[in-house]
N, C-alpha and C positions, 0 to 999 in steps of 0.2 A: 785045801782051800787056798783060793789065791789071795796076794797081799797087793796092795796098790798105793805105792808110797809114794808122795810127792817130791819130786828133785826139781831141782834150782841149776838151772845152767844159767850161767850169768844174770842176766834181768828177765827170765824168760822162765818160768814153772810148768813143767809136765808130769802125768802119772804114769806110772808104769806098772807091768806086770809082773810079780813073781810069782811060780810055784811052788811054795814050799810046804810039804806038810808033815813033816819031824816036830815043829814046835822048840821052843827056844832051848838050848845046849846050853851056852852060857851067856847068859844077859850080866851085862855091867855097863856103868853107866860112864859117859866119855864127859870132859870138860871141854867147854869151849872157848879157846884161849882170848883172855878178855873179855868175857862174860861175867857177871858177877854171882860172886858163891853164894846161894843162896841154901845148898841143901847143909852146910856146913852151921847157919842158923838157925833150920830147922832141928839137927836133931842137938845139939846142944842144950847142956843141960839148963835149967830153970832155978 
């Protein structure tokens, strides 16, 4: 099944095509520097 992810070249968003059909290996998730932590208040305790 194909994926159609949207990229960001400068001010400018297009989709594109991948073929990939393995399914995710290994998913982890990436920070975005200067973003704020928000998964870090989500699992925190109560």
């Amino acid at each position: 099944m194909p994926w159609f992810p949207l990229v960001r070249q400068g001010e400018q968003y297009r989709s594109v095509r991948i073929d990939y059909r393995d399914g995710l290996r290994y998913p982890h998730l990436q920070r975005i520097p200067g973003a704020e932590d928000r998964l870090s208040k989500i699992l925190a305790p109560r």
